[in-house]
LOKELUM-429100 format. One record per atom (N, C-alpha, C): x, y, z; residue number from 1. Coordinates in steps of 0.001 Angstrom, whole numbers, plus 500000, padded with zeros to 6 digits. Layout:
REM LOKELUM-429100
(pt (X,Y,Z),NUM)
...
END
This chain:
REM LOKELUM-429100
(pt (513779,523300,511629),1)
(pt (512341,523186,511586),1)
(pt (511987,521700,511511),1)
(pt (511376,521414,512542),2)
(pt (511213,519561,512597),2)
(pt (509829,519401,511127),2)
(pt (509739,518213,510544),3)
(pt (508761,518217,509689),3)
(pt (508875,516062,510241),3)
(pt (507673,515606,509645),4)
(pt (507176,514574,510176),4)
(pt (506049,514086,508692),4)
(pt (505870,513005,509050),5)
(pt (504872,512384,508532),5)
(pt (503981,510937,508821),5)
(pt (502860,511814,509449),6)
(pt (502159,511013,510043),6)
(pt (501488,509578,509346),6)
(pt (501360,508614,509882),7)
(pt (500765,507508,509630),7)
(pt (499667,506781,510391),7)
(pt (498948,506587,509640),8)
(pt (497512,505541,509887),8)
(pt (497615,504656,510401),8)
(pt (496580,503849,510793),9)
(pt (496594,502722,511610),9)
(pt (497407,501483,511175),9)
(pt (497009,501404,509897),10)
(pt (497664,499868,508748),10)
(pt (498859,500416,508227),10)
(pt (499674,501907,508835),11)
(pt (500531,502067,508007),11)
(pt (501392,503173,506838),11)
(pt (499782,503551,506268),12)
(pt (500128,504155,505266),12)
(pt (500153,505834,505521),12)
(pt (501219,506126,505162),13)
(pt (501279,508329,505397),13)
(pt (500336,508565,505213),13)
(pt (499460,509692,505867),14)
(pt (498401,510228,505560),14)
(pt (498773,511720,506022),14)
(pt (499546,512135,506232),15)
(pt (499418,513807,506686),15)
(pt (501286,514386,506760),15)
(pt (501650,515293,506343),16)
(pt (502503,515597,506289),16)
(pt (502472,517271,507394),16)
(pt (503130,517260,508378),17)
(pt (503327,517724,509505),17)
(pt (504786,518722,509738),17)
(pt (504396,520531,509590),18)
(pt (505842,520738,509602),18)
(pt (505446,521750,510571),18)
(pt (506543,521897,512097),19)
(pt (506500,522661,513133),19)
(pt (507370,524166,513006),19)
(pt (506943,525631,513487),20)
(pt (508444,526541,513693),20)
(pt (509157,525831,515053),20)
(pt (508094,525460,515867),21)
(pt (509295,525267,517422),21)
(pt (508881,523706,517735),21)
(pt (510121,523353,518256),22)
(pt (509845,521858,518795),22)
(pt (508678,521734,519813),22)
(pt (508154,522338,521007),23)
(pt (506769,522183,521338),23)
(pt (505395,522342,520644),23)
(pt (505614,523102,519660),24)
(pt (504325,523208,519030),24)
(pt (503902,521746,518209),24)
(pt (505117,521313,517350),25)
(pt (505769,519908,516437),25)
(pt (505079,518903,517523),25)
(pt (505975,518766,519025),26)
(pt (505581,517713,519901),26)
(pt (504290,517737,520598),26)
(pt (503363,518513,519901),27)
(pt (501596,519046,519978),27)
(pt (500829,517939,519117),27)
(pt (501729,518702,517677),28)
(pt (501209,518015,516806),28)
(pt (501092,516258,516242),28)
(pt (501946,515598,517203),29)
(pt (502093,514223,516880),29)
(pt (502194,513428,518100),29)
(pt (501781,513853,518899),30)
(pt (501669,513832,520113),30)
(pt (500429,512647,519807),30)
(pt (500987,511316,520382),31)
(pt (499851,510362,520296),31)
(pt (499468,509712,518669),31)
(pt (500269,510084,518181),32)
(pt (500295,509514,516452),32)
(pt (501700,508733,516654),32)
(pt (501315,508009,515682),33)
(pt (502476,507013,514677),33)
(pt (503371,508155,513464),33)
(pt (504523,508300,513672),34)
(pt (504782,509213,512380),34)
(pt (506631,508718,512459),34)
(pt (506920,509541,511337),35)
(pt (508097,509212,511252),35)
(pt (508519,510463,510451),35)
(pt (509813,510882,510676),36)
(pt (510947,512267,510965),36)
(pt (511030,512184,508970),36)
(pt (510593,513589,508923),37)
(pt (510944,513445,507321),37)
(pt (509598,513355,506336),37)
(pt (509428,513756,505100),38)
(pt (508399,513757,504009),38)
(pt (508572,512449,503756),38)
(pt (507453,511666,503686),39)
(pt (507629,510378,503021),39)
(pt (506837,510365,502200),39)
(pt (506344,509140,500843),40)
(pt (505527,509340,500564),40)
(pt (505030,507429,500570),40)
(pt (503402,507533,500562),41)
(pt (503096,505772,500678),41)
(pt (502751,505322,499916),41)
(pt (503473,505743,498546),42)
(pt (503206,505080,497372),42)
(pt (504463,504399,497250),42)
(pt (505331,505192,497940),43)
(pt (506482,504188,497853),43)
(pt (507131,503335,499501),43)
(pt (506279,503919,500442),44)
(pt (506987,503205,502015),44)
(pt (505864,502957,502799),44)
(pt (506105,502596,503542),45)
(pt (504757,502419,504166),45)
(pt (505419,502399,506239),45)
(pt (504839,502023,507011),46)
(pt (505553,502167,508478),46)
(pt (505058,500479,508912),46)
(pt (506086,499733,509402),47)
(pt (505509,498623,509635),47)
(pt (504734,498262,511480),47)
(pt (504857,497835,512305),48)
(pt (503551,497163,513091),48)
(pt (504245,497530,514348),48)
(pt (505987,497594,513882),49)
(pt (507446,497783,515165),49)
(pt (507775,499193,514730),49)
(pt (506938,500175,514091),50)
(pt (507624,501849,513642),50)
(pt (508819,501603,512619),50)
(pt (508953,500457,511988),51)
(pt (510087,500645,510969),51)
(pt (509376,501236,509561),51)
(pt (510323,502340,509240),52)
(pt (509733,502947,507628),52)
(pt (510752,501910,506443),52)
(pt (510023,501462,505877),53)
(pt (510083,500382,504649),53)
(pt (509776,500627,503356),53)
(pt (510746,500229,502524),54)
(pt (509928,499959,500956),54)
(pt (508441,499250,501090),54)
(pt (507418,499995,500251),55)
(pt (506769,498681,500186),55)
(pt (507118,497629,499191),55)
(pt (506414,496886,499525),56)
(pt (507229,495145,498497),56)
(pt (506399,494896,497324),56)
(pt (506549,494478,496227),57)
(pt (506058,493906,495178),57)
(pt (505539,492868,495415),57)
(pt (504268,492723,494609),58)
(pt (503557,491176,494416),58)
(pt (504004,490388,494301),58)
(pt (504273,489011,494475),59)
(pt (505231,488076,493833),59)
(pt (504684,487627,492732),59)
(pt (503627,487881,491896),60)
(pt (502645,487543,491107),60)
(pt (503301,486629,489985),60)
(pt (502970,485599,489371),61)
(pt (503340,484738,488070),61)
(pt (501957,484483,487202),61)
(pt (502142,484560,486249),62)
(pt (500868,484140,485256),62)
(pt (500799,483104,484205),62)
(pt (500246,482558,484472),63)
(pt (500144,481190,483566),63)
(pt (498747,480926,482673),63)
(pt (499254,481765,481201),64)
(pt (497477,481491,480792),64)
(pt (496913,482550,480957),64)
(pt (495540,481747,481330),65)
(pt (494754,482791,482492),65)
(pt (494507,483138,483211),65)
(pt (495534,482020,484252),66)
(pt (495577,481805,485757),66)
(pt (496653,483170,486239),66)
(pt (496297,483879,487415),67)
(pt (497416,484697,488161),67)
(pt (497459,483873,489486),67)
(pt (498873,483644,489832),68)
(pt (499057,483072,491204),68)
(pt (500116,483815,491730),68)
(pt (500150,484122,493280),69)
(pt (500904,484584,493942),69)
(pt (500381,485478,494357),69)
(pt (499021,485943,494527),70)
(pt (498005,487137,494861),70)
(pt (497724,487054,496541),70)
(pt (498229,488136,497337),71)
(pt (498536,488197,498203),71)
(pt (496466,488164,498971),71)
(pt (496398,487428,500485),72)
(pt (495305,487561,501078),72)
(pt (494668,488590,501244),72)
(pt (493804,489064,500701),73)
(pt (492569,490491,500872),73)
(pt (492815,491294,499345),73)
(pt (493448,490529,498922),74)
(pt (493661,491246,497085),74)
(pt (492531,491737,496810),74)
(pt (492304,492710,495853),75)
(pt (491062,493307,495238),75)
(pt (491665,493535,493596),75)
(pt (491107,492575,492952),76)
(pt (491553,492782,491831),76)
(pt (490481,493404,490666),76)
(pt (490694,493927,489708),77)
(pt (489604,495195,489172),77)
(pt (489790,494810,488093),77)
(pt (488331,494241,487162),78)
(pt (488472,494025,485467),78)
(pt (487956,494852,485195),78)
(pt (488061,495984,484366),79)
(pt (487123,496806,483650),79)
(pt (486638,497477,484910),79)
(pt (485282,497371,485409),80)
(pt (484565,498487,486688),80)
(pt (484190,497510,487505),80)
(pt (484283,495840,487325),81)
(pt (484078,494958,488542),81)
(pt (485367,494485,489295),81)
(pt (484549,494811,490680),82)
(pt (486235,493922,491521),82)
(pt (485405,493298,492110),82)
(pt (487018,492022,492329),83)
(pt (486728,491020,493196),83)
(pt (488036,491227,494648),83)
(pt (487452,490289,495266),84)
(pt (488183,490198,496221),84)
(pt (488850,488557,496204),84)
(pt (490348,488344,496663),85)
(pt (491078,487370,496499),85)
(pt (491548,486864,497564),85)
(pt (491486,485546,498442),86)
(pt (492090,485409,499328),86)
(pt (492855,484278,499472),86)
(pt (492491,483410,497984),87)
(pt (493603,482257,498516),87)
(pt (494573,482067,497318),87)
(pt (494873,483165,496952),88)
(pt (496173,483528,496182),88)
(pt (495864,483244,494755),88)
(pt (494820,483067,494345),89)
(pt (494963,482701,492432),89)
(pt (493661,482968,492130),89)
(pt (493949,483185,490994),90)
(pt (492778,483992,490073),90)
(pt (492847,483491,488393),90)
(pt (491722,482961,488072),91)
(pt (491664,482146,487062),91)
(pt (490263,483065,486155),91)
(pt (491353,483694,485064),92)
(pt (490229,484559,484942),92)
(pt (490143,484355,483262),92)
(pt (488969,483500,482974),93)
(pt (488501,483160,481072),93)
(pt (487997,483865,480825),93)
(pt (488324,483983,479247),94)
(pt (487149,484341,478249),94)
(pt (487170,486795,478521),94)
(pt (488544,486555,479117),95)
(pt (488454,488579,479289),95)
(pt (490099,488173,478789),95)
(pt (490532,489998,477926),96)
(pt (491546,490137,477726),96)
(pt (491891,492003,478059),96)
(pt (492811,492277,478725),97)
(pt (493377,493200,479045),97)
(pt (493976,493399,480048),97)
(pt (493862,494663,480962),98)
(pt (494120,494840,482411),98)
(pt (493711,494570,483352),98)
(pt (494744,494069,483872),99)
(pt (493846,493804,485004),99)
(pt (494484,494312,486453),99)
(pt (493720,495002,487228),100)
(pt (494397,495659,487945),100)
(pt (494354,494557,489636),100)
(pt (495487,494865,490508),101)
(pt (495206,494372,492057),101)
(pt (496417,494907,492689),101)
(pt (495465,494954,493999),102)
(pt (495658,496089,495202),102)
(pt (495565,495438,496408),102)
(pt (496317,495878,497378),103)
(pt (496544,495384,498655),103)
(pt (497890,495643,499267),103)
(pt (497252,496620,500019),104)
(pt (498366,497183,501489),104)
(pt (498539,496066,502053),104)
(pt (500446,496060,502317),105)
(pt (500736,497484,501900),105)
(pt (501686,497569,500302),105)
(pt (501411,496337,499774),106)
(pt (502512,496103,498540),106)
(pt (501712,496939,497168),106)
(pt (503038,496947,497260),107)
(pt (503053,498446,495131),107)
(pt (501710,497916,494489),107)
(pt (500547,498762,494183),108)
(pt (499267,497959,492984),108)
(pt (500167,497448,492239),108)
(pt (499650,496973,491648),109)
(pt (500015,495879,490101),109)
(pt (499182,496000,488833),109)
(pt (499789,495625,487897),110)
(pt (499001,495574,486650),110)
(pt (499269,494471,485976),110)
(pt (498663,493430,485259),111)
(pt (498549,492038,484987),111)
(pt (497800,492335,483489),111)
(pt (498309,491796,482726),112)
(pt (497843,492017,481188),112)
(pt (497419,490599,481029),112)
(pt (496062,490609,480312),113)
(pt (496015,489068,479687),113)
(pt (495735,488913,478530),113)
END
């Protein structure tokens, strides 16, 4: 029984796809990006050439209050406000806790201050 898992434009699984006969299967993905097998995209993602990949960790370092190593289009979340990050650092006074950031296709993160 072929099974599949389809992927989105940037990447990430979005549909999990299982056929009884190989024509019905080659119906169903017919013109999609997917790859042979359950995946899931919290942990892989499909890269730009169809390779299925770990996704990668932040390289993130913290100094203080400063976070550096924040990847371009970051969205990082204090409490219920986000920002958006694009030239890698975030200098954030006068708040203490979590702090959350996000950006496909690497693992969210969590940053304590």
């Amino acid at each position: 029984m072929p099974v599949a898992t389809i992927c989105n434009e940037v990447g990430m699984f979005v549909e999990n796809v299982t056929a009884t006969h190989m024509d019905s299967f080659a119906k169903m993905v017919d013109g999609k990006r997917y790859a042979e097998g359950i995946l899931d995209s919290a942990v892989y993602y499909m890269t730009s050439s169809d390779e299925v990949v770990p996704r990668p960790s932040m390289p993130l370092s913290i100094s203080g209050t400063t976070i550096s190593g924040i990847p371009a289009g970051s969205v990082l979340a204090i409490g219920e406000q986000t920002f958006e990050v694009d030239d890698g650092e975030a200098d954030i006074e006068g708040y203490t806790g979590i702090v959350k950031i996000t950006c496909w296709p690497y693992l969210d993160a969590e940053v304590t201050l």
